[in-house]
C-alpha positions in Angstrom: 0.0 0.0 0.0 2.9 2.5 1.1 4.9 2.0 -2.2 2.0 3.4 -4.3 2.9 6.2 -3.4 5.8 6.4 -4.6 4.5 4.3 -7.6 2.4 7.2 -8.2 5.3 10.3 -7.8 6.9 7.9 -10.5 4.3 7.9 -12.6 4.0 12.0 -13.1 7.1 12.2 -14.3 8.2 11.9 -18.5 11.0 11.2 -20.7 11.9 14.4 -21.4 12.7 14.5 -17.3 15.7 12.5 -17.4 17.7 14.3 -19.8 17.0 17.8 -19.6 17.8 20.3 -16.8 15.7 19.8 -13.5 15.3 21.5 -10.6 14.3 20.4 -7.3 13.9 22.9 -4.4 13.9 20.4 -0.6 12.3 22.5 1.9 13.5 21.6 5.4 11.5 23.2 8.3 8.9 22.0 11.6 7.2 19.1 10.4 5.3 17.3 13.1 5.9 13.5 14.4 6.2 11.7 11.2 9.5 13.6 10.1 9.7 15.7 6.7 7.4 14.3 4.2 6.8 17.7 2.5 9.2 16.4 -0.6 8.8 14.0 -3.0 11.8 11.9 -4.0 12.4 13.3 -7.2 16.5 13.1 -6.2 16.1 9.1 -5.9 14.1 9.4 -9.2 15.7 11.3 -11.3 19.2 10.6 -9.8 20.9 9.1 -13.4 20.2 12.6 -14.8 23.3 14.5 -15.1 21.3 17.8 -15.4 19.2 17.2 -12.2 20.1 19.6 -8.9 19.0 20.3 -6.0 18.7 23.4 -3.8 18.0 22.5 0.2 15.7 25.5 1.5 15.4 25.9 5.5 11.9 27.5 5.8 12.3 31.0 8.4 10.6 32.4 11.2 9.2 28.7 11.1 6.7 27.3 14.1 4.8 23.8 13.9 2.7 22.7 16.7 0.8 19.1 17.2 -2.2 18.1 19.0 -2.8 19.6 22.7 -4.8 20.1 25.5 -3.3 23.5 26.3 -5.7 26.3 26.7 -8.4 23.6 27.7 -9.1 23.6 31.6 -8.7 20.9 33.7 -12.7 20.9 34.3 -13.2 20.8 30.6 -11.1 17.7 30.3 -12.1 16.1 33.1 -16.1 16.3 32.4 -14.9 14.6 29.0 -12.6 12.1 30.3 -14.9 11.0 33.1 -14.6 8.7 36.0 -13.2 5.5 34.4 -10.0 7.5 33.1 -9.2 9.0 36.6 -9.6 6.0 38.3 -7.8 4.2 36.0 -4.8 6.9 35.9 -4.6 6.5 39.6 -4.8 2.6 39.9 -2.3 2.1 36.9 0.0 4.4 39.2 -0.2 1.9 42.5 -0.7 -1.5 40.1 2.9 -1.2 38.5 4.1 -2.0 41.9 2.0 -4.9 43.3 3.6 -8.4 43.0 2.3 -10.8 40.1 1.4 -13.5 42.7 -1.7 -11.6 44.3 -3.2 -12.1 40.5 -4.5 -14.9 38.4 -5.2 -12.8 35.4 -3.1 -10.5 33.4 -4.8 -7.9 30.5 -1.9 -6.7 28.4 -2.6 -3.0 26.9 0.2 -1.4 24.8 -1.5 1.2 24.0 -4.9 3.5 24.5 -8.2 3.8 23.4 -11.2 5.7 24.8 -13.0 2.5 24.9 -10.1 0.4 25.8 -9.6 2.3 29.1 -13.0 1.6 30.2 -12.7 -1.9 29.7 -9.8 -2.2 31.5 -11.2 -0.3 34.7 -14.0 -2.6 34.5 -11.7 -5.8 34.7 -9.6 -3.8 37.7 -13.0 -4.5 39.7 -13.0 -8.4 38.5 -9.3 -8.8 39.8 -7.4 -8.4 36.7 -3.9 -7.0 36.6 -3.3 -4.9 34.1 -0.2 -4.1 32.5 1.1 -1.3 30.4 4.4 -3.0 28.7 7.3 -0.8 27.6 9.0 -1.3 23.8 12.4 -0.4 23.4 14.0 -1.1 19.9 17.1 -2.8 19.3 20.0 -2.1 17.0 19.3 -4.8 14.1 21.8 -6.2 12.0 20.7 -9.3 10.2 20.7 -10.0 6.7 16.9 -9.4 5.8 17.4 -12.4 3.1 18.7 -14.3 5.8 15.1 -15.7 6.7 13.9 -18.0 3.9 10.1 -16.8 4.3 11.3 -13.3 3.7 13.6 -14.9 0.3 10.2 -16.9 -0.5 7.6 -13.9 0.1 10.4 -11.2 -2.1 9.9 -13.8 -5.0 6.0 -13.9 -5.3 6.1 -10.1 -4.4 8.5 -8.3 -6.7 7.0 -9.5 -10.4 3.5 -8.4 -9.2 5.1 -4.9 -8.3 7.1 -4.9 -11.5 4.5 -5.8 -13.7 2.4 -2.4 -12.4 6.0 -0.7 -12.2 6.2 -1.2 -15.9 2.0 -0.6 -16.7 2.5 3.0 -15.0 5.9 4.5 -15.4 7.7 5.7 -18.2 10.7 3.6 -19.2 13.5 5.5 -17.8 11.6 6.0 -14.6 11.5 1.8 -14.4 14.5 0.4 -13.1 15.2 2.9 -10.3 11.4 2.0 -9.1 11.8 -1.1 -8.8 15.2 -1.1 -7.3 13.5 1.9 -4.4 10.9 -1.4 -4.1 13.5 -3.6 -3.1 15.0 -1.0 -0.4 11.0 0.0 0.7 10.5 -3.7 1.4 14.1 -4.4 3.1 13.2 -1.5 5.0 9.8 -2.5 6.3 11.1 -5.9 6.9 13.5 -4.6 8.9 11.4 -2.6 11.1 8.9 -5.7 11.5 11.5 -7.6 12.9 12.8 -5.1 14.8 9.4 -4.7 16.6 9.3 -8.4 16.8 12.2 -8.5 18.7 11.6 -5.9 20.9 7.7 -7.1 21.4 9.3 -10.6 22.5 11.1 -8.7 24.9 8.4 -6.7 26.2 5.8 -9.1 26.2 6.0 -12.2 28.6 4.5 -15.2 29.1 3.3 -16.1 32.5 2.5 -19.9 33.2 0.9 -19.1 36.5 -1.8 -15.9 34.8 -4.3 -16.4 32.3 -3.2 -14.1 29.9 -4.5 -11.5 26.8 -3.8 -8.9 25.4 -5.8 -5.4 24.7 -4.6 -3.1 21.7 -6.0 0.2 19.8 -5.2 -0.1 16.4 -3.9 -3.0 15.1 -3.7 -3.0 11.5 -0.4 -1.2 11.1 2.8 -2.9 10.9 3.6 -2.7 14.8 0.2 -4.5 15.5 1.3 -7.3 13.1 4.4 -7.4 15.0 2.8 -7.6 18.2 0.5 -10.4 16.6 3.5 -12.8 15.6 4.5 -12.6 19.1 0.8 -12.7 20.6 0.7 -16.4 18.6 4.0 -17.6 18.9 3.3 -17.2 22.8 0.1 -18.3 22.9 -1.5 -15.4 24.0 -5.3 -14.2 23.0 -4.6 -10.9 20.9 -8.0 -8.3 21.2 -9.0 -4.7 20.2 -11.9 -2.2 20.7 -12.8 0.1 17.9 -11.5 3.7 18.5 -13.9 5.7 16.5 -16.7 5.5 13.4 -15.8 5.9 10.0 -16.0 2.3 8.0 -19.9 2.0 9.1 -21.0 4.8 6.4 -17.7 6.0 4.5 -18.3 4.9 0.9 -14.1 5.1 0.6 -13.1 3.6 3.5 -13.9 -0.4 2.1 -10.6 -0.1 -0.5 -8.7 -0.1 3.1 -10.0 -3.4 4.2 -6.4 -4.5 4.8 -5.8 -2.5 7.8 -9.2 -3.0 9.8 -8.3 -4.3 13.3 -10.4 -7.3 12.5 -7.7 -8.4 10.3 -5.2 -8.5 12.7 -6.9 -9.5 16.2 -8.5 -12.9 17.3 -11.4 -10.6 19.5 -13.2 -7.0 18.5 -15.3 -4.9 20.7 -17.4 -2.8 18.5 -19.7 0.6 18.9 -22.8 -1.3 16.3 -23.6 -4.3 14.7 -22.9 -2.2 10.9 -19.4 -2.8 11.6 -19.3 -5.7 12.6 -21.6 -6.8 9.4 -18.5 -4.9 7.1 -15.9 -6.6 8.7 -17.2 -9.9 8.4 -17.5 -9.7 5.0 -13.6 -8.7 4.4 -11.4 -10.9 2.9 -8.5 -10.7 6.0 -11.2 -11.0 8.7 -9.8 -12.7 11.6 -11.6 -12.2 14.4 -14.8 -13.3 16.1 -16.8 -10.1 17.1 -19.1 -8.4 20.0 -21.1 -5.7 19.8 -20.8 -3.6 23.0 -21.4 0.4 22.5 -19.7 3.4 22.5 -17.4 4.3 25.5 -18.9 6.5 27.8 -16.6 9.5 26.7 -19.1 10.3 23.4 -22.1 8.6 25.7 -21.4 11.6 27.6 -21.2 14.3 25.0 -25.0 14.7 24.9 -24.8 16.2 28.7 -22.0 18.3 27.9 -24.5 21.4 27.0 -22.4 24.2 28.7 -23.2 27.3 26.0 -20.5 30.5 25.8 -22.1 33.3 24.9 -19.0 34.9 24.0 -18.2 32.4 21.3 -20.1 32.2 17.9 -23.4 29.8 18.4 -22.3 27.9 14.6 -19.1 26.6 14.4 -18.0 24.9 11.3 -15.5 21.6 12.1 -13.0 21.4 9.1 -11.9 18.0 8.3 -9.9 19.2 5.4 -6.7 17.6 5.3 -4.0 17.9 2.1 -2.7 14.7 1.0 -0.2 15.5 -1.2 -1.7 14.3 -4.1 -2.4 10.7 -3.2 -5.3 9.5 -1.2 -8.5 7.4 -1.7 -10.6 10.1 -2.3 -11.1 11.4 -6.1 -10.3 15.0 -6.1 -6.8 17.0 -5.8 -5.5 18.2 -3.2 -6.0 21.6 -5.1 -9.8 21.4 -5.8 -10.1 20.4 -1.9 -9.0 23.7 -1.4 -11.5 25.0 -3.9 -14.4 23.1 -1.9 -13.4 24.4 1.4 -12.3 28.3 -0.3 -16.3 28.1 -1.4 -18.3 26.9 1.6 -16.3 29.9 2.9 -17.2 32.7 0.3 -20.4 31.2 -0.8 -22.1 29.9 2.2 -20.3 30.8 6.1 -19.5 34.6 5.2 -23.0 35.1 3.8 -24.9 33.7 6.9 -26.5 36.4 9.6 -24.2 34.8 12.2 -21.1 35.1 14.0 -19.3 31.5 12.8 -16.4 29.8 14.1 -14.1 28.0 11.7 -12.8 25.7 13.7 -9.5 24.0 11.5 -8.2 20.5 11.4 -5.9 19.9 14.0 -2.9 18.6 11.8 -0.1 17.2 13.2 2.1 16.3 10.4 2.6 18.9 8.0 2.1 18.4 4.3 2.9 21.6 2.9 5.8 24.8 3.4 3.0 27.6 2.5 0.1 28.2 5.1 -3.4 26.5 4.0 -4.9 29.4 1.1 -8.0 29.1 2.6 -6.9 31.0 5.8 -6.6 34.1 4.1 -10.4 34.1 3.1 -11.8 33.7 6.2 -9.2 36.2 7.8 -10.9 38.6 5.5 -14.6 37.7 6.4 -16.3 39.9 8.9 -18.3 37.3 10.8 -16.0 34.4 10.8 -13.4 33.8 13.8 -10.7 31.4 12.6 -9.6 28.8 15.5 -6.8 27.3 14.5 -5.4 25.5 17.8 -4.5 22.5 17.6 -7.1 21.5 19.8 -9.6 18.4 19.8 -13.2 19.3 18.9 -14.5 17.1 21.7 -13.4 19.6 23.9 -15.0 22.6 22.4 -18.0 20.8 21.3 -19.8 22.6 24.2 -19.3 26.2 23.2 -21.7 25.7 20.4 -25.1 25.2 19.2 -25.0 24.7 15.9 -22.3 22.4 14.2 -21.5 22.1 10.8 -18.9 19.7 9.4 -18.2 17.7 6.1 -17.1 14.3 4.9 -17.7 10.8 6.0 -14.6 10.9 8.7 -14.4 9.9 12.2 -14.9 13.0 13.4 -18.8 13.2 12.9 -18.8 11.1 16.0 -18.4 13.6 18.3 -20.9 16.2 17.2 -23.9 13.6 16.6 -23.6 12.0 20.0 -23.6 15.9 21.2 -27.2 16.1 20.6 -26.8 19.5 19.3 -28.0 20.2 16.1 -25.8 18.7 13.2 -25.6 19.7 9.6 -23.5 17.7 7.2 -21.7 18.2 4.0 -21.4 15.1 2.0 -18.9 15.4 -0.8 -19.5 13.1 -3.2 -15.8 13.0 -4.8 -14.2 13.5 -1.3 -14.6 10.8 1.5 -18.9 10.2 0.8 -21.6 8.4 2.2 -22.8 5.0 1.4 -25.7 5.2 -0.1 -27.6 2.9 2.9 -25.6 5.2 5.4 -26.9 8.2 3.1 -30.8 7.5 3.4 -30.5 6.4 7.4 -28.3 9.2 8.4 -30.0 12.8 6.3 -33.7 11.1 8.1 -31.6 11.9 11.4 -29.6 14.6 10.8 -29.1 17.8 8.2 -27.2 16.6 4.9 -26.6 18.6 2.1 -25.3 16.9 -1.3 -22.5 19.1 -2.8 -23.9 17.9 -6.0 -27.3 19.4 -6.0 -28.2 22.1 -8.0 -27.7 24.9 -6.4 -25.9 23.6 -3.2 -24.3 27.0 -1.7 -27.6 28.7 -2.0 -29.4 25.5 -0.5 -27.1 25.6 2.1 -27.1 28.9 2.9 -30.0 29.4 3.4 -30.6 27.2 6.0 -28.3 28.6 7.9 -29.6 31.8 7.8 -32.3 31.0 9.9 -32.1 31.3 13.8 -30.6 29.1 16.2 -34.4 28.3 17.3 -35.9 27.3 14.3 -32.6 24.9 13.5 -33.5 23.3 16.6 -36.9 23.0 16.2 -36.4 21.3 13.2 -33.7 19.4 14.9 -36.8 18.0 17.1 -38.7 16.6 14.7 -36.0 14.3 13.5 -35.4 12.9 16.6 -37.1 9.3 16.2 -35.5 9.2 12.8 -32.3 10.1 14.5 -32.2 7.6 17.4 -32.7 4.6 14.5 -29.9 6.1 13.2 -27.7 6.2 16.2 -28.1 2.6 16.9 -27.5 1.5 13.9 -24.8 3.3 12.5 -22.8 4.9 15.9 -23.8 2.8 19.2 -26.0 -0.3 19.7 -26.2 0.9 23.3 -26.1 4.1 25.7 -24.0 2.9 27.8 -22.1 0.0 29.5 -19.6 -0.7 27.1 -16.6 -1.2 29.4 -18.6 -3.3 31.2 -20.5 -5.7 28.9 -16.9 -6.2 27.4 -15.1 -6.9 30.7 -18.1 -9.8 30.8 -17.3 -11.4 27.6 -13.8 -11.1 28.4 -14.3 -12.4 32.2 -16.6 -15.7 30.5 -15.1 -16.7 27.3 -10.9 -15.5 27.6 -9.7 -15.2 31.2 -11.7 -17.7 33.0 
């Protein structure tokens, strides 16, 4: 999946690209977590041309910031945390010290969910130790060819690659892609054996505890790695789901291959439309329960706390630049066009203050600051936000919320309660069409489509706060149907109904 990307970069360029004078300008600067991924690697590419140069540029004056919490009070966060994650916080901190031998069972989390969390404070109470193992990577060595699976699995891979190398990519561009193949897959097969080392390290077997393990996210190549070890030790491997977005994202299916399902033996889901999906994939692994969502978004719907000092509509941005390659089918150009429209044709024209609240990035895709800023710096009733700071906790400063595109992030604001209107794009991360009829009966959708979308748009939100909410009312029934089937099966619970299953069928 990974080296399609650099298929694709391949791809754009031409014959005429590899003999005649290039330029490529490497901008180095604050880029967030993942590193620099701001350049494309057009100096690997077009490295046989004697004509090619490059000019490194350090960006000035340059600040980056990630995701925070600063700015939110402790109140704030705590009212969305709740109880399980505070009691959990402080037992974890006296736990680490009590000797294995006052246990019989032993849940294994390596890492966090919301949902996660209140499982394990639920098994605390049924005398389960849990442990939060450490991983440390080792210097590796090894000859990656060494391993005759890895010799065996290079063989079948590398025709099938070449084969769409040579479909795609202009003859000159050919042999240097398929030779970054072959160092992309030593790489990646050194990191997985890396992280299994260092998993087999961190993880160990206990003859006298019935043991399991608890993981968020999976389906990456550290959750495989932690699955080799899981097997080879004999040790039950489970997840919990960690937010919606495959239940109604028409785009989401073509990622099949990194659903949790297709790396752990257990899942804990939020709805049985999930579950139904996941089933039906080819890598599906696991068997599955349906046990809610945590009580973090169960919770949202109390969170009604109103500042009057802060703009009633806020609109929740989910626009994110991919640079070009991404599952969706428009540019990371005519994104900017979408969002540069809903501004100047729809938020600026409304008879309300509006928040634009922007999408907390935390790695950074491009040198030059987002163009849409600049048009809503220049609107009179819109106040950009552009902290890095998670909507959940802001969620409660607003009446009216207004976001776009089939993403994880409609979670929070439908299990808010508040009024909801949604954007669906239907070249940019769209509804199903099932999801599409269930969720406009519960909520506001508007097609970007339709003829004459802005205007449609607009002037709905033109009317008062009041009247939104009154017809917000009438879609209640309409919208509870909707919440079961396509966010939680339950309204609360879920910690609890999955310590249960956990407590019966795995650590009894």
């Amino acid at each position: 999946y990974h080296f399609q990307k650099i298929i694709y970069k391949s791809s754009c360029l031409e014959e005429g690209d590899f003999n005649n004078p290039r330029l490529f300008i490497y901008t180095k600067g604050e880029c967030g977590p993942a590193g620099n991924i701001m350049n494309s690697p057009w100096d690997k590419l077009l490295a046989s041309n004697a004509s090619f140069s490059t000019i490194r540029y350090t960006l000035k004056n340059d600040k980056w910031s990630v995701l925070t919490t600063k700015g939110v009070s402790y109140w704030r966060r705590l009212k969305v945390a709740g109880y399980e994650t505070m009691f959990y916080r402080f037992i974890m901190k006296i736990m680490k010290f009590l000797p294995d031998w006052m246990f019989k069972k032993e849940l294994i989390m390596p890492n966090e969910n919301e949902l996660n969390i209140e499982i394990a404070s639920s098994l605390i109470f049924g005398g389960v130790k849990i442990t939060e193992p450490k991983l440390e990577l080792l210097p590796y060595a090894k000859d990656v060819y060494s391993n005759k699976n890895v010799m065996e699995l290079y063989k079948v891979v590398f025709p099938i690659v070449c084969k769409r190398i040579e479909e795609w990519v202009t003859p000159s561009a050919v042999g240097i892609t398929k030779t970054l193949f072959k160092s992309h897959f030593e790489k990646h097969i050194k990191k997985f054996n890396l992280l299994v080392d260092a998993w087999d390290k961190s993880i160990v077997s206990k003859n006298s505890m019935k043991q399991a393990v608890l993981v968020n996210a999976p389906g990456n190549i550290k959750g495989h790695a932690l699955s080799f070890i899981c097997r080879k030790k004999d040790i039950l491997i489970m997840s919990s789901q960690h937010g919606v977005t495959i239940e109604f994202s028409k785009n989401h299916s073509m990622l099949d291959i990194n659903f949790d399902n297709s790396v752990a033996d257990v899942m804990f889901s939020y709805n049985s439309k999930i579950v139904d999906i996941e089933k039906k994939t080819y890598f599906n692994n696991a068997k599955h329960y349906v046990v809610g969502m945590p009580m973090r978004l169960i919770r949202m719907k109390s969170t009604q706390v109103i500042n009057k000092s802060i703009p009633s509509f806020v609109y929740i941005s989910t626009n994110l630049y991919h640079m070009g390659f991404t599952d969706q089918g428009i540019t990371d150009y005519d994104k900017s066009i979408f969002e540069k429209n809903i501004i100047t044709k729809v938020l600026s024209r409304i008879p309300h203050k509006v928040r634009y609240k922007t999408y907390p990035e935390d790695n950074r895709r491009y040198a030059d600051e987002d163009p849409v800023l600049k048009n809503i710096r220049i609107a009179d009733n819109i106040e950009l936000f552009s902290n890095k700071i998670d909507m959940r906790y802001l969620i409660s400063e607003h009446s009216v919320l207004i976001t776009t595109g089939a993403t994880s992030t409609l979670g929070w604001p439908i299990m808010s309660g508040k009024p909801v209107i949604f954007i669906n794009q239907e070249s940019s991360s769209p509804l199903t069409k099932d999801a599409q009829i269930s969720i406009s009966n519960g909520i506001f959708v508007f097609n970007n489509n339709d003829k004459n979308f802005h205007k449609k748009l607009r002037d709905f939100l033109s009317q008062s706060v009041d009247d939104i909410e009154r017809l917000w009312q009438k879609k209640k029934s309409a919208r509870e149907e909707m919440i079961k089937n396509y966010f939680s099966e339950y309204k609360g619970g879920a910690g609890r109904r999955a310590a249960k299953i956990i407590l019966k069928e795995y650590l009894n």
